[in-house]
TORGU-195762 format. One record per residue (C-alpha): x, y, z; residue number from 1; chain. Coordinates in steps of 0.001 Angstrom, whole numbers, plus 500000, padded with zeros to 6 digits. Layout:
% TORGU-195762
<rec X="X" Y="Y" Z="Z" seq="NUM" mol="A"/>
...
END
This chain:
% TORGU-195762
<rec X="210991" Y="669950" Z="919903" seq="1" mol="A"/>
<rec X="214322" Y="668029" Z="920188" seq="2" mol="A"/>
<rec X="214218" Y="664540" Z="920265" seq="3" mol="A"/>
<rec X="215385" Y="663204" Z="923506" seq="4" mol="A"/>
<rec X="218232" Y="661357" Z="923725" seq="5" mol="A"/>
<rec X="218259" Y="657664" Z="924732" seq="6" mol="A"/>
<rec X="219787" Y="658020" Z="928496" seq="7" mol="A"/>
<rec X="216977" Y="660274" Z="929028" seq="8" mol="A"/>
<rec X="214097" Y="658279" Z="927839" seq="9" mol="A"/>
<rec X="212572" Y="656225" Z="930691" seq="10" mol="A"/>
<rec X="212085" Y="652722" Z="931598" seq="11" mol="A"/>
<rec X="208422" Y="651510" Z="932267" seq="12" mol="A"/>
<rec X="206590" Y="648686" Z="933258" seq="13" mol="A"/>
<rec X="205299" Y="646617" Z="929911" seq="14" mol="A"/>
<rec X="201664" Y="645379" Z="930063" seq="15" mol="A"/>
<rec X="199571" Y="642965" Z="928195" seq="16" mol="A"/>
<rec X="198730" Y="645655" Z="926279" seq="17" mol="A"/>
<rec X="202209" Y="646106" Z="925109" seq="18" mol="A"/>
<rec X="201961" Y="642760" Z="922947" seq="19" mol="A"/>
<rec X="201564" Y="644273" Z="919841" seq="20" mol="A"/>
<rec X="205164" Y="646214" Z="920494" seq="21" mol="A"/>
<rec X="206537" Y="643394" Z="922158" seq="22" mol="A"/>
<rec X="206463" Y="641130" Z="918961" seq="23" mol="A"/>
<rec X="207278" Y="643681" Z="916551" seq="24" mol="A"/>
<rec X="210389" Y="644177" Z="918485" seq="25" mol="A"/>
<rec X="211018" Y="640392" Z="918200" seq="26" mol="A"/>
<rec X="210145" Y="640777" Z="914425" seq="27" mol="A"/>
<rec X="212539" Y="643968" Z="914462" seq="28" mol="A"/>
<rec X="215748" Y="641952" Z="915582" seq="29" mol="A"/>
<rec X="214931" Y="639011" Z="913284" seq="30" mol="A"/>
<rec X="213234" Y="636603" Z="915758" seq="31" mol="A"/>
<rec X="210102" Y="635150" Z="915359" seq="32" mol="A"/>
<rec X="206927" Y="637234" Z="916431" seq="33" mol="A"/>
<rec X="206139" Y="634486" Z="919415" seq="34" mol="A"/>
<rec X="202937" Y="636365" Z="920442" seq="35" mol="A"/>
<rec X="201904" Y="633175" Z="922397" seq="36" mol="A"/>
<rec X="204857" Y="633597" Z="924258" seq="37" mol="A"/>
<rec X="204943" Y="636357" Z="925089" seq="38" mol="A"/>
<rec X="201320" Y="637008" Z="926429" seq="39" mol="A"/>
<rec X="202216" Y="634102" Z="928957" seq="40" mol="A"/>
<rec X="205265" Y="636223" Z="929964" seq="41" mol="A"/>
<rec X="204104" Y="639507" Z="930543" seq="42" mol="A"/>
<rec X="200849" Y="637941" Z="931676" seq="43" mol="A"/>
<rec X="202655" Y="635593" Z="934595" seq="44" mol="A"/>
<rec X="205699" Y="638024" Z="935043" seq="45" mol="A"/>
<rec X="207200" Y="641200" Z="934774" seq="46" mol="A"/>
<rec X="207975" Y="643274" Z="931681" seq="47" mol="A"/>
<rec X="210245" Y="646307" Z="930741" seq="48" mol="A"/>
<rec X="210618" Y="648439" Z="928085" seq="49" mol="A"/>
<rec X="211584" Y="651873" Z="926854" seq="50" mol="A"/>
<rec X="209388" Y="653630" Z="924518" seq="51" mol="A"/>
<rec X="210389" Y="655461" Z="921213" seq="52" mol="A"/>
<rec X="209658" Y="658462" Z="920546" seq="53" mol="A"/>
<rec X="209031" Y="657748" Z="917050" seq="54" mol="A"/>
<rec X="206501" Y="654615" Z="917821" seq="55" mol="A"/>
<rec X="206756" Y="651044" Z="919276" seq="56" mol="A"/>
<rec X="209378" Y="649850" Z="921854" seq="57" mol="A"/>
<rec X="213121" Y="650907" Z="922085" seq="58" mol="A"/>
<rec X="214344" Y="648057" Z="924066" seq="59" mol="A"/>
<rec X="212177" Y="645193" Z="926462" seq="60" mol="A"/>
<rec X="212521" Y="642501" Z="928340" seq="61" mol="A"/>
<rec X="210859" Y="640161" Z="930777" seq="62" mol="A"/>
<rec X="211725" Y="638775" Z="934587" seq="63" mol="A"/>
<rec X="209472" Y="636094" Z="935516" seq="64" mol="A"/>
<rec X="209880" Y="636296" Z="939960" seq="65" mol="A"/>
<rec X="209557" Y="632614" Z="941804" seq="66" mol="A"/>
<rec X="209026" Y="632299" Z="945484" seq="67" mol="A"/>
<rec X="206530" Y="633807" Z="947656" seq="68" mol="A"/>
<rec X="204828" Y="636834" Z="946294" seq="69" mol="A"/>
<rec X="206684" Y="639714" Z="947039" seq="70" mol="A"/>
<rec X="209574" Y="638012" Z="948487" seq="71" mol="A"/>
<rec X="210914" Y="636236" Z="945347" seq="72" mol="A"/>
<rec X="213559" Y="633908" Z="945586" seq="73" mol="A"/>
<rec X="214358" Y="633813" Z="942179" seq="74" mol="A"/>
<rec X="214213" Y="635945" Z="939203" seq="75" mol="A"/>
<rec X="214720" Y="634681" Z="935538" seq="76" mol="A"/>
<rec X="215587" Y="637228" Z="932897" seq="77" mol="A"/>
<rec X="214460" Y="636651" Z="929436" seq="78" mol="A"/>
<rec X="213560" Y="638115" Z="926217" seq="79" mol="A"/>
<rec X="216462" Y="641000" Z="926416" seq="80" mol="A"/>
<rec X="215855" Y="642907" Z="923060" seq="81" mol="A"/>
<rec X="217116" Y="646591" Z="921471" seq="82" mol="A"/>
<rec X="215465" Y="647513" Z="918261" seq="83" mol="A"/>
<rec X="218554" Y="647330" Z="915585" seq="84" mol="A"/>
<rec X="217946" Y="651373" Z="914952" seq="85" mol="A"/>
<rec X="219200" Y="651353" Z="918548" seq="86" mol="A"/>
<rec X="221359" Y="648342" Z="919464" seq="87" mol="A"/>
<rec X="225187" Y="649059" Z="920436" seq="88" mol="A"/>
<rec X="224122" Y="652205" Z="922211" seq="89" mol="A"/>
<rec X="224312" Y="650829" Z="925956" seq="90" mol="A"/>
<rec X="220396" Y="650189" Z="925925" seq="91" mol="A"/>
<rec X="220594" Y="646839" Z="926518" seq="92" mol="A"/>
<rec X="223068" Y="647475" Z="929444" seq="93" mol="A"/>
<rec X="220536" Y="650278" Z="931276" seq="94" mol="A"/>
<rec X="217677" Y="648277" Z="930707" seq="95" mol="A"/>
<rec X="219602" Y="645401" Z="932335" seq="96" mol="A"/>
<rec X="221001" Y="647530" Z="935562" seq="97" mol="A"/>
<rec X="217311" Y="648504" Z="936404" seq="98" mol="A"/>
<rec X="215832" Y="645267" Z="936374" seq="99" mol="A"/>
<rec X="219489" Y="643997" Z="938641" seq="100" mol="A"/>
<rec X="218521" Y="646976" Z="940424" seq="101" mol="A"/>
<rec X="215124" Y="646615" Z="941502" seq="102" mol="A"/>
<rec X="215244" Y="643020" Z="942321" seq="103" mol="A"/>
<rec X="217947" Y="644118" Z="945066" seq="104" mol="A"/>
<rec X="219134" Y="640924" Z="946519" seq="105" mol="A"/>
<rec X="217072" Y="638181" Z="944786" seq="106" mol="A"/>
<rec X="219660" Y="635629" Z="942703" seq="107" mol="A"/>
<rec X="218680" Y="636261" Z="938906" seq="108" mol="A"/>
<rec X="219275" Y="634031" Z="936044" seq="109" mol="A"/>
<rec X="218872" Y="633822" Z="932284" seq="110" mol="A"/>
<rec X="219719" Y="631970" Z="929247" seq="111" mol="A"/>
<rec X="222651" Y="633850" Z="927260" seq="112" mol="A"/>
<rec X="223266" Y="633965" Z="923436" seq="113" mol="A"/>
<rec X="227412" Y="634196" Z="922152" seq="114" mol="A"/>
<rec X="226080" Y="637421" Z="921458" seq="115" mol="A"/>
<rec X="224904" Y="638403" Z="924425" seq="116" mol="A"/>
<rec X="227147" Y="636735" Z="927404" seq="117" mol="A"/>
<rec X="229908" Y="639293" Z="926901" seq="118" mol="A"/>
<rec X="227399" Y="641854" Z="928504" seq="119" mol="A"/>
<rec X="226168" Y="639494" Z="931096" seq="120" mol="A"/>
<rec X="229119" Y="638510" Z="932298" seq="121" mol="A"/>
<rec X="230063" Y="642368" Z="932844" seq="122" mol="A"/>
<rec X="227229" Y="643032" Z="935054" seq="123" mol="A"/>
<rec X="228082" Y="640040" Z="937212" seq="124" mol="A"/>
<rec X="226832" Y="636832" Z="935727" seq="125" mol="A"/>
<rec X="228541" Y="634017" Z="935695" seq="126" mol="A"/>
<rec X="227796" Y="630559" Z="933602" seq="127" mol="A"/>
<rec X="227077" Y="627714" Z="935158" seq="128" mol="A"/>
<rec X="226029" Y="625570" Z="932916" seq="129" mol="A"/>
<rec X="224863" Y="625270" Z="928777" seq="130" mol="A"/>
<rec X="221369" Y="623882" Z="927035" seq="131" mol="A"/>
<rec X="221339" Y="622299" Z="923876" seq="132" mol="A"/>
<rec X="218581" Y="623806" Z="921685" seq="133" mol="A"/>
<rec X="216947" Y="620881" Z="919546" seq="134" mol="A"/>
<rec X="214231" Y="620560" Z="916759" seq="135" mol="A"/>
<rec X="212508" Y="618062" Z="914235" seq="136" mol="A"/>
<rec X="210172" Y="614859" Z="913691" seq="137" mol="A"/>
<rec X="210178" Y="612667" Z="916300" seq="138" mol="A"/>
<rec X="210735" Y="609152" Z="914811" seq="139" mol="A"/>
<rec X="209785" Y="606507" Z="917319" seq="140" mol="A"/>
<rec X="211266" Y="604109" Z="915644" seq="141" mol="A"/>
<rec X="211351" Y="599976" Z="917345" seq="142" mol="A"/>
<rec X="211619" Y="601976" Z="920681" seq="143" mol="A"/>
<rec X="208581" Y="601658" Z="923336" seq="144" mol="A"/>
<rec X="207883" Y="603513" Z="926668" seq="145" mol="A"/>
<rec X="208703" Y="601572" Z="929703" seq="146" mol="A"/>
<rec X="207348" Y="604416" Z="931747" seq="147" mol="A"/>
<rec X="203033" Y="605062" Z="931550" seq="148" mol="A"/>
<rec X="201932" Y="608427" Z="931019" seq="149" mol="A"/>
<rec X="198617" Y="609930" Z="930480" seq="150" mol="A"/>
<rec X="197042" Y="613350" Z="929555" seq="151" mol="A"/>
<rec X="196974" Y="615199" Z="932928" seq="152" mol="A"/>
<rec X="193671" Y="616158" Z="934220" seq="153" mol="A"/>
<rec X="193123" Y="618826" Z="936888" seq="154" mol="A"/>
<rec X="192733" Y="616216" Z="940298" seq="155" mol="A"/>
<rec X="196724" Y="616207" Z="939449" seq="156" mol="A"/>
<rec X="197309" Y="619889" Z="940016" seq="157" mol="A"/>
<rec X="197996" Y="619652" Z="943541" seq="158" mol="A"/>
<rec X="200532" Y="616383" Z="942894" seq="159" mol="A"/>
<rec X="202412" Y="618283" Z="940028" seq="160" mol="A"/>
<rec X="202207" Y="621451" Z="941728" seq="161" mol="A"/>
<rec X="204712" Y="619293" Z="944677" seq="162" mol="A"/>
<rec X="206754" Y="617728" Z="942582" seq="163" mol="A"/>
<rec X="207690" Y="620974" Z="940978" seq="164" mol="A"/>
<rec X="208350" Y="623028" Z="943622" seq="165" mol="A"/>
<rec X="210427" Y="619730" Z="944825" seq="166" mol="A"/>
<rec X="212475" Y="619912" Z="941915" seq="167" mol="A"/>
<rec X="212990" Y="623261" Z="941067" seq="168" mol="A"/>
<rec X="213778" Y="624379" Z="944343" seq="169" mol="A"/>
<rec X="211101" Y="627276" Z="944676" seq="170" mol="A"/>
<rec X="207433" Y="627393" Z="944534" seq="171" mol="A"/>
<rec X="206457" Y="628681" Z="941032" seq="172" mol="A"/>
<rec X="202370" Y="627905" Z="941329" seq="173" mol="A"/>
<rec X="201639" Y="631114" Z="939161" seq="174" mol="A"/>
<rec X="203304" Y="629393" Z="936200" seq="175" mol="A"/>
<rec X="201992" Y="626012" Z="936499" seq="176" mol="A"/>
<rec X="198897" Y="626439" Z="937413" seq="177" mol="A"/>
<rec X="198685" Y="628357" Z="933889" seq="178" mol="A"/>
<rec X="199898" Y="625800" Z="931607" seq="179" mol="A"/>
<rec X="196687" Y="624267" Z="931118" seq="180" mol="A"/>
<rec X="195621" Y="627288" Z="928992" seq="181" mol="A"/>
<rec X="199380" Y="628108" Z="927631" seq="182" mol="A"/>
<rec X="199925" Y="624834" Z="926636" seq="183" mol="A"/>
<rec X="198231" Y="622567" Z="923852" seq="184" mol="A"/>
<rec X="199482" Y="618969" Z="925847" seq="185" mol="A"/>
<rec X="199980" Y="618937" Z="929585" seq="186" mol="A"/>
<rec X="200606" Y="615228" Z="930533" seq="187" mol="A"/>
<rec X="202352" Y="613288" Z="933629" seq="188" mol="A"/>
<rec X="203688" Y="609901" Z="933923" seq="189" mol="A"/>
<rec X="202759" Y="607392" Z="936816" seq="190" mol="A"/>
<rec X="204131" Y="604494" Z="938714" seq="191" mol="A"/>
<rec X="202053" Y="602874" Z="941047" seq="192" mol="A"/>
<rec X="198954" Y="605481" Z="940869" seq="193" mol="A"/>
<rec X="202146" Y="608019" Z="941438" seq="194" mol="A"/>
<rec X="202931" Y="611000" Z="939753" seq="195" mol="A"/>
<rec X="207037" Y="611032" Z="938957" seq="196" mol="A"/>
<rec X="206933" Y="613075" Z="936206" seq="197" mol="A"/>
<rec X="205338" Y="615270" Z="933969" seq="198" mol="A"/>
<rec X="205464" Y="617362" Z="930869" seq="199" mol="A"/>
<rec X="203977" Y="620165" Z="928507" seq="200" mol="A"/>
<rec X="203976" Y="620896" Z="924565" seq="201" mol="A"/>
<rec X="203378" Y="624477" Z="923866" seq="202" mol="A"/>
<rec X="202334" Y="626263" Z="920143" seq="203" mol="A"/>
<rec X="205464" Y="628225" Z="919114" seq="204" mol="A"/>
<rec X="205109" Y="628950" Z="915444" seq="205" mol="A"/>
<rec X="205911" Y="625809" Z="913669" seq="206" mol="A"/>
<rec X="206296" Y="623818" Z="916355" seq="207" mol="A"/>
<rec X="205383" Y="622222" Z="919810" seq="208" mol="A"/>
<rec X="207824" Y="623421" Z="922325" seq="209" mol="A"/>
<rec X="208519" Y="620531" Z="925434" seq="210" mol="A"/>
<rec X="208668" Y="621832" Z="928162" seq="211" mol="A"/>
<rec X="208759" Y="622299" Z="931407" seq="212" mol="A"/>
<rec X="210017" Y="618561" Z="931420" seq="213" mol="A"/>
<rec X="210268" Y="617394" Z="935132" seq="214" mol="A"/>
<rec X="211135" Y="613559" Z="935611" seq="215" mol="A"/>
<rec X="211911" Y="611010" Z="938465" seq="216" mol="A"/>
<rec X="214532" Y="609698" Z="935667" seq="217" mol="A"/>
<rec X="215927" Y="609620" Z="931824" seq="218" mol="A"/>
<rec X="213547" Y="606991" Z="931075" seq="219" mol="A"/>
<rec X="210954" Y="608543" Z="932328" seq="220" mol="A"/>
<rec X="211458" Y="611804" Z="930775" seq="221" mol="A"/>
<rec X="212123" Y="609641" Z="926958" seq="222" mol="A"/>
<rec X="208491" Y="608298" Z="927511" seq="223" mol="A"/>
<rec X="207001" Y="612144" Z="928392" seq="224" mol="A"/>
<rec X="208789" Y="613448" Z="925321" seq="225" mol="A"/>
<rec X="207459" Y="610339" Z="922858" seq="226" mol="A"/>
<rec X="204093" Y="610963" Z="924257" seq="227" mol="A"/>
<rec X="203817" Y="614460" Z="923752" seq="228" mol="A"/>
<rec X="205496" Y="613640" Z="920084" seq="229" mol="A"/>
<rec X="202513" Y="611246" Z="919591" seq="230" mol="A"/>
<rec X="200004" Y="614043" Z="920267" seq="231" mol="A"/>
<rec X="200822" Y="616728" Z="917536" seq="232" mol="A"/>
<rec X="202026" Y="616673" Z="913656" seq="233" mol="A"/>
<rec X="204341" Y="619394" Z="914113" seq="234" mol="A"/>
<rec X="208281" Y="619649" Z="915066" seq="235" mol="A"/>
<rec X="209021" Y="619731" Z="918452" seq="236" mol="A"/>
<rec X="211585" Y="621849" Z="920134" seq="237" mol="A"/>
<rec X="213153" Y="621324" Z="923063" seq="238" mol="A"/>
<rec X="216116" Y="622710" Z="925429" seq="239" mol="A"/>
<rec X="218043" Y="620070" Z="927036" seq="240" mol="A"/>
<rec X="220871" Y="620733" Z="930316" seq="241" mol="A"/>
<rec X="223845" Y="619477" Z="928609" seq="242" mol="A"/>
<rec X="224060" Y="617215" Z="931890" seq="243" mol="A"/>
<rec X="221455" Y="615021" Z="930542" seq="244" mol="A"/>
<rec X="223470" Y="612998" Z="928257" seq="245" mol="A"/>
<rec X="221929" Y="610141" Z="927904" seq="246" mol="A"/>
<rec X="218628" Y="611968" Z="926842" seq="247" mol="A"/>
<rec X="220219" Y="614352" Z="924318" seq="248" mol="A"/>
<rec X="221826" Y="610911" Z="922300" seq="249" mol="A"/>
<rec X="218285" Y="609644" Z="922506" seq="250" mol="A"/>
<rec X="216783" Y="612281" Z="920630" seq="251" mol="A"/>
<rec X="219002" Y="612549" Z="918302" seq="252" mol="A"/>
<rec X="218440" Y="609749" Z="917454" seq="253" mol="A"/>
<rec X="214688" Y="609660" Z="917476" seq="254" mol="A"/>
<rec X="214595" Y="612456" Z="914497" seq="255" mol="A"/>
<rec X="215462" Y="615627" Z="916958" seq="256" mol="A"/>
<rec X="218825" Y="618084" Z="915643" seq="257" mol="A"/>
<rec X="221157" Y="620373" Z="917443" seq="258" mol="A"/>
<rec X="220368" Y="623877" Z="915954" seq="259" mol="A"/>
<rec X="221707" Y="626323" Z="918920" seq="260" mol="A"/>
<rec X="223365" Y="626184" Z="922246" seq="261" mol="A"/>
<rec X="222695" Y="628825" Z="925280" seq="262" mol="A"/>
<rec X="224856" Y="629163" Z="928266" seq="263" mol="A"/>
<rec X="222960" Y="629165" Z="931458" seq="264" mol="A"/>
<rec X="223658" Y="632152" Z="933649" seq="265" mol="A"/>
<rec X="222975" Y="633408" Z="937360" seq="266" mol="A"/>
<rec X="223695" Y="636342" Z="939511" seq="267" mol="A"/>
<rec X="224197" Y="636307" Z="943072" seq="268" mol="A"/>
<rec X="224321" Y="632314" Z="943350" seq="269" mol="A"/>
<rec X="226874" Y="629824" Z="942043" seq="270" mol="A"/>
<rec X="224344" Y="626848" Z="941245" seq="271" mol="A"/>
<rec X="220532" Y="626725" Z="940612" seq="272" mol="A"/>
<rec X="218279" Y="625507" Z="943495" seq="273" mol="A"/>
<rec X="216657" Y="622344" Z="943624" seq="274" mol="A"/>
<rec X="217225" Y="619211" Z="941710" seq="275" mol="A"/>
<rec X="218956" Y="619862" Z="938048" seq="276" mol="A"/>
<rec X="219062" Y="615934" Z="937897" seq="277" mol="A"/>
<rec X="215738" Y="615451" Z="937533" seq="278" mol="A"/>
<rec X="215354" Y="619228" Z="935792" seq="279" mol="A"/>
<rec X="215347" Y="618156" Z="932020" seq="280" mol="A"/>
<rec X="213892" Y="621225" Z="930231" seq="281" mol="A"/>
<rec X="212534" Y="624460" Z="931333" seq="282" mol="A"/>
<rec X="208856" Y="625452" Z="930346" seq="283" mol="A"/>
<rec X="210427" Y="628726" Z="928069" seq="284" mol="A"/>
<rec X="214540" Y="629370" Z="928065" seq="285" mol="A"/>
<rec X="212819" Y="633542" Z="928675" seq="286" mol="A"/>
<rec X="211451" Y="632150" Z="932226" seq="287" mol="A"/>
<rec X="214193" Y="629961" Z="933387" seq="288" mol="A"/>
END
């Protein structure tokens, strides 16, 4: 029997069951395996994927929808592999109409490689703004909080769950309320018994990835950051809006390197909703 040829083959909905794939498609193109990561994704969203013929996964990707459920407001594209047998063959173009495609009218983002922003932008996206990737020891140094945070426990829930949804611009309870079991740290920071901030650290390989990082202000988002650094031995790694200036400086200087820049992308809106000011990292660049 002929093998069919890759137009032909179709696209499918990815399950959990499709981890095993998923990372050896990461593995495949030279990323790390991120199985963590990507149970959360196509646990809390939506995965794609073309099968091979010969075994495991042609092409994949993830959208993770925000908003009410099923009438998203927002869809964020991530995780937009082709196997290297395959890549430069218009898979990663189909696979990227269909998911366009079936979210109809719902504004889409994603975080774009140099690599892969030449496609985007031919489907439609536009940049609107860059993240700075950054890793290493934080070094504390003669600096000290001025902010108090804590290790969140689950009476704050319902306080983060606002201030989220405040700041991001659309409700998104289906990810947060699961970051007590993604993430190894989930903590806030207070003012007056208040909640104005809060922050996770998240096993990815060798390190503890921040984020989300939601905060009232820079200094509260510095104290978040050190006290999630205080918590865990490993690296952290972090994705920082460009916009935040101030922060980025800060931890650089604290032990934390530039390694990578992404541009941020959307389709169908010009900005982001909600509050990018007080928006300092997302929970996973794949999610948004």
């Amino acid at each position: 029997m002929p093998t069919p040829s890759l137009a032909a083959l179709p696209i499918r909905r990815l399950t959990p069951r499709d981890l095993t794939a998923c990372a050896d498609l990461s593995e495949n193109r030279g990323w790390p395996r991120e199985e963590h990561k990507w149970q959360f994704l196509l646990t809390a969203g939506t995965g794609y994927g073309i099968d091979d013929p010969d075994g495991g996964l042609v092409s994949a990707c993830v959208v993770t929808e925000y908003g009410p459920q099923g009438r998203p407001q927002l869809g964020a594209i991530g995780m937009v592999l082709v196997a290297e047998r395959h890549s430069r063959r218009g898979i990663g173009r189909r696979l990227m109409q269909h998911v366009i495609s079936h979210m109809g009218p719902t504004p889409l983002t994603l975080h774009a490689t140099p690599n892969g922003r030449p496609l985007y932008e031919d489907l439609g996206f536009k940049a609107i703004g860059r993240a700075e990737m950054l890793r290493g020891h934080f070094t504390p140094g003669s600096w000290g909080p001025q902010v108090s945070t804590r290790a969140a426990t689950a009476e704050d829930l319902t306080a983060i769950l606002r201030l989220d949804e405040e700041v991001f611009g659309v409700d998104r309870t289906h990810i947060i309320t699961r970051l007590p079991a993604f993430a190894d740290q989930l903590r806030v920071a207070e003012e007056n018994g208040r909640i104005i901030g809060y922050a996770g650290a998240w096993p990815n390989m060798d390190t503890q990835v921040v984020g989300p990082l939601i905060a009232r202000d820079t200094e509260t988002s510095k104290a978040l950051i050190a006290s999630l650094a205080a918590h865990t031995d490993r690296p952290l790694r972090t994705d920082i809006d460009v916009r935040h200036e101030e922060l980025l400086a800060w931890a650089k200087q604290h032990g934390l390197a530039s390694i990578f820049f992404n541009a941020v992308m959307a389709y169908g809106v010009s900005e982001l909703p909600g509050d990018w000011s007080r928006r300092f990292a997302p929970l996973t660049v794949a999610a948004g």
